[in-house]
N, C-alpha and C positions, 0 to 999 in steps of 0.2 A: 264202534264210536269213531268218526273218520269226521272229516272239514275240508269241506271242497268247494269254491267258488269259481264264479265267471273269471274271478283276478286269476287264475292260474289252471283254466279247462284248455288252456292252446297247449300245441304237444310236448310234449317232454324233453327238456335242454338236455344236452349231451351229458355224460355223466363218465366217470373213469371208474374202472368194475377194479374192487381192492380188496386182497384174499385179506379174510379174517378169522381169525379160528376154523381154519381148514374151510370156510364157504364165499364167494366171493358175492361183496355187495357194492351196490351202485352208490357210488359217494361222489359230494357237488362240493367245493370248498370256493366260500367268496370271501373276498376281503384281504387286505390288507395281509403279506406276512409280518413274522413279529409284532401284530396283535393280539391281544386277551382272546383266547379260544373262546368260541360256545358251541356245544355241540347241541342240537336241536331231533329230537326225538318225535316221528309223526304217532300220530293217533291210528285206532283201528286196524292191529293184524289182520291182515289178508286183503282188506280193501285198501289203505292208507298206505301215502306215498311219502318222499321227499318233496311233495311240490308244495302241500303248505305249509310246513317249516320252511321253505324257500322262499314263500311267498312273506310271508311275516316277518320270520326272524333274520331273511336277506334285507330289509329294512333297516340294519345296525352294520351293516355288511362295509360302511364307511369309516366304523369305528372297532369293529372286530373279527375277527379271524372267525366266519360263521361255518361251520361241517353239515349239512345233512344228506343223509344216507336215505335207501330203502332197506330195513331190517331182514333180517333173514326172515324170506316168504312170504315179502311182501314186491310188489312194485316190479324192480328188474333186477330184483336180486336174486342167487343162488337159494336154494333153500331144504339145502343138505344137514344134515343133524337132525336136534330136537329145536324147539318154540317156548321152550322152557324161559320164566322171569331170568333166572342165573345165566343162561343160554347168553340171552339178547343183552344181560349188563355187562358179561364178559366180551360179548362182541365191542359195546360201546367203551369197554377200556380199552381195546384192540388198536381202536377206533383213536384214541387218546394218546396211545404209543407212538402209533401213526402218522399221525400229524405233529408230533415234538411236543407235546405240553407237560406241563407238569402237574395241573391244574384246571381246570375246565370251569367255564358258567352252564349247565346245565339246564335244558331246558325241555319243555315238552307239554302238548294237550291232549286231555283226553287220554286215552291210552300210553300214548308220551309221557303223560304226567307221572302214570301209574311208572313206566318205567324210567323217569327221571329220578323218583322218591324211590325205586329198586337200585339205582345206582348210587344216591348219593348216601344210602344207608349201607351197602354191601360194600363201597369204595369211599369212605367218607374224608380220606385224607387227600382224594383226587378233583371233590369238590369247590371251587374256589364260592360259587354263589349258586341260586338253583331260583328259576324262574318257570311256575306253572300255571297251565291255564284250566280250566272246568274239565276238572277230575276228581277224583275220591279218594281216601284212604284204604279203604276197603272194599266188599263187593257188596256190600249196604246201598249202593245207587242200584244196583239191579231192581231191587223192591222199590223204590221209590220210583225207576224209569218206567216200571211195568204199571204201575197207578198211574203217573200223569198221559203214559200212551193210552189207557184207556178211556181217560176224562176227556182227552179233546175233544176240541168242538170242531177241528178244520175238515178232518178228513176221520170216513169210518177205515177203522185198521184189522183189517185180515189177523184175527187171533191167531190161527195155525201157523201162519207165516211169523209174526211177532216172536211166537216160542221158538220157532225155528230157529230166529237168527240168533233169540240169545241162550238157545240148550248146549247151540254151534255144532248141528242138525242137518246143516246146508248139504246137499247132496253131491252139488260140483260148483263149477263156478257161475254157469247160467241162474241158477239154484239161486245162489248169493248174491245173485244182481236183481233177480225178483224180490226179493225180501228185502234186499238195500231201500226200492226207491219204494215199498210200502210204508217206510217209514222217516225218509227224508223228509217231508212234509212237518214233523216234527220239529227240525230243529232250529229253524231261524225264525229271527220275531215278528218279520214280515212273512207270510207262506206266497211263494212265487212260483206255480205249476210248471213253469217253461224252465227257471231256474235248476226246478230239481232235474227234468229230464235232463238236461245240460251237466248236470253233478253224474246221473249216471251212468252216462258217457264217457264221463272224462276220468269215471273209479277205474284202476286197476284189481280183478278179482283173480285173489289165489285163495282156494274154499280153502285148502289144506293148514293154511296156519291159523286163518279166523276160527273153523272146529276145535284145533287146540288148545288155542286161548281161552273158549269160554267154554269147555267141556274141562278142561284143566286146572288149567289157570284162575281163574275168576273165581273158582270154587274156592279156592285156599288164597286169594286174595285179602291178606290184614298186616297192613303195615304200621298199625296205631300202636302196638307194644313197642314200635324201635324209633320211629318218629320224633319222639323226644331228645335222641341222641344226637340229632341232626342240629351239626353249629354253623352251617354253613347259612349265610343269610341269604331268607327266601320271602319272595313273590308271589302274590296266589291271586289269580285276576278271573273271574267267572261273569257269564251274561245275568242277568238278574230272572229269565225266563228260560235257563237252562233246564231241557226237560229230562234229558241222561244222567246229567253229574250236578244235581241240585244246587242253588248257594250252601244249603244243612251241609254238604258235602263239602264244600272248599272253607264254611266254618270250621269243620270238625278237623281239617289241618291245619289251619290257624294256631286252634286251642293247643293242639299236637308241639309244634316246631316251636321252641322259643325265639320270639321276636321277630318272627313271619310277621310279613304285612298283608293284608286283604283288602284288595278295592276289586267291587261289583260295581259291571256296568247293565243301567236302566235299560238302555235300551238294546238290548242283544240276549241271543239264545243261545247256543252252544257254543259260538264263535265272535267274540268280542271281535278278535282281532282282524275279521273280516266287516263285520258289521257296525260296530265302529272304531276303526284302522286306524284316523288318529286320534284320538286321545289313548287307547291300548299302546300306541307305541310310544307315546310321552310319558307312559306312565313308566314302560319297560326302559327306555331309555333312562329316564333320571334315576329307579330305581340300581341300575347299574353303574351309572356317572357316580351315585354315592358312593357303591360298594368299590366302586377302582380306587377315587380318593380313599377311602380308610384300608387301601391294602398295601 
C-alpha cells in the first residue's frame, strides 16, 4: 500500500541519515522548532517513502514541528535488524527521543496508519493526538482488497502477479516494481495511464521488507482488541472509492477508538490527500487547531 503522486515524483530532498536502534534512517524535519511534534509515518514497506508524508503533512509544516523518515527497509534507509510491527514503533519512539518531545501528533496512511495505531497503542502515553488516513484495523482489507481488484472494470489484473504482491512473493526488487504498476491503476478515482507510469518511476523498491511485511506481518495483523484503550484523540479520513483500505475499514476504527472522528472524501481513492489536497488538509488542520486548544 504506498501513495505516490506527480506533487512529489522530482527527486528526493536531501535528508540527514539518523542511527536509531542500531540502523540508520533517512529523516527530513520541517517546521518550526518548539512546535507541537508530528511524526508522519509513510505507507507500504519496501515501496513507500518519506516523500508523501512530506508532501502532505509538510503542509502543517508552518504550524508544527513535522518528522518524516524512510523506516527501516524502505527508501534510503539502513535496513539492518528485523521489519517487525514492535521493530518500526520502537524505531519511531527513537525517532521521538530524537527530536526532544515528550509527546508526538502521530500520523500516518495506509500502512502508516497501520503503524501509527502500532504506536499509539504500544507507547500510549507518547501520544499527544493520532491522525490516519485509509487503513484498517486488521488484515480484513486483504479480502475485501482482493474482491474489489478483481471486479474492476479499468484494467484486466495479472492474477499471479496480484498474489504475488500480497503473499510478499516478490522475488527481488525488478520483481516488485512489475507487480506495483499491475496494480496502481487501482487506486485513484480518476485512472491516469501516464500518471501511473510516473508513480513507478518515482517508487523506491526494497523487496526485502515488503516480503516481510506481508508474509509476516499482515498475517497476525489485529489491532481491534487494544483500540479501545487508545485516549488519545483521533482523526480517520479515507477516499470514498478506496479499493485497498475500504471506508468498512476506517468505520470499523471509528466504532474502535472512543470519540474518533471519521470524514470520507467523495471524490478520492486511496489518497484523499493527494486528490483532494484541500479540503484533507482543512480538515487535518482544524482537527489539530482543536486538539492544541483543549491541551
Amino acid at each position: 500500500m504506498n501513495d505516490v503522486s506527480p506533487e512529489f515524483a522530482a527527486a528526493t530532498t536531501e535528508a540527514r541519515m539518523v542511527e536509531i536502534n542500531g540502523n540508520r534512517l533517512a529523516v527530513e524535519v520541517l517546521g518550526p522548532e518548539g512546535a507541537p511534534v508530528l511524526i508522519a509515518h509513510h505507507g507500504a514497506p519496501g515501496l513507500g517513502s518519506r516523500a508523501e508524508p512530506r508532501a502532505s503533512f509538510g503542509r502543517l509544516a508552518d504550524t508544527y514541528r513535522v518528522v518524516v523518515f524512510d523506516a527501516r527497509g524502505s527508501g534510503q534507509s539502513e535496513g539492518n535488524g528485523t521489519f517487525s510491527h514492535e521493530q518500526w514503533a520502537a524505531d519511531i519512539d527513537g525517532l521521538r527521543q530524537w527530536i526532544g518531545a515528550e509527546q508526538v501528533i502521530m500520523a500516518g496512511g495506509s500502512y502508516g496508519g497501520f503503524m501509527a495505531m502500532e504506536y499509539a497503542t504500544r507507547y500510549p502515553g507518547r501520544v499527544r493526538a493520532m491522525v490516519l488516513r485509509d487503513t484498517s484495523p486488521d488484515n480484513s482489507h486483504e479480502e475485501k482488497a482482493l474482491a474489489n481488484a478483481l471486479a474492476n472494470t479499468r484494467v484486466e489484473i495479472d492474477r499471479e502477479k496480484l498474489d504475488r504482491i500480497f503473499a510478499g512473493t516478490v522475488r527481488d526488487d525488478d520483481d516488485l516494481r512489475d507487480c506495483w504498476r499491475e496494480i496502481l491503476p487501482l487506486y485513484d478515482y480518476v485512472y491516469d495511464p501516464e500518471a501511473v507510469e510516473k508513480k513507478v518511476a518515482a517508487t523506491p523498491y526494497r523487496y526485502e521488507a515488503h516480503n516481510y511485511a506481508f508474509q509476516v506481518n499482515i498475517p497476525n495483523y489485529d489491532l481491534k482488541p487494544v483500540l479501545p484503550q487508545v485516549t488519545a484523540p483521533t482523526l480517520i479520513t479515507v477516499g470514498r472509492t478506496d479499493w485497498i483500505t475500504p471506508v468498512a475499514c476506517s468505520e470499523l476504527i471509528a466504532s474502535l477508538i472512543p470519540g474518533s472522528r471519521l470524514v470520507v472524501f467523495e471524490k478520492s481513492g486511496h489518497s484523499p490527500q493527494i486528490e483532494e489536497a484541500e479540503a484533507w488538509t482543512k480538515v487535518v488542520r482544524e482537527f489539530l487547531a482543536g486538539v492544541i486548544r483543549s491541551t
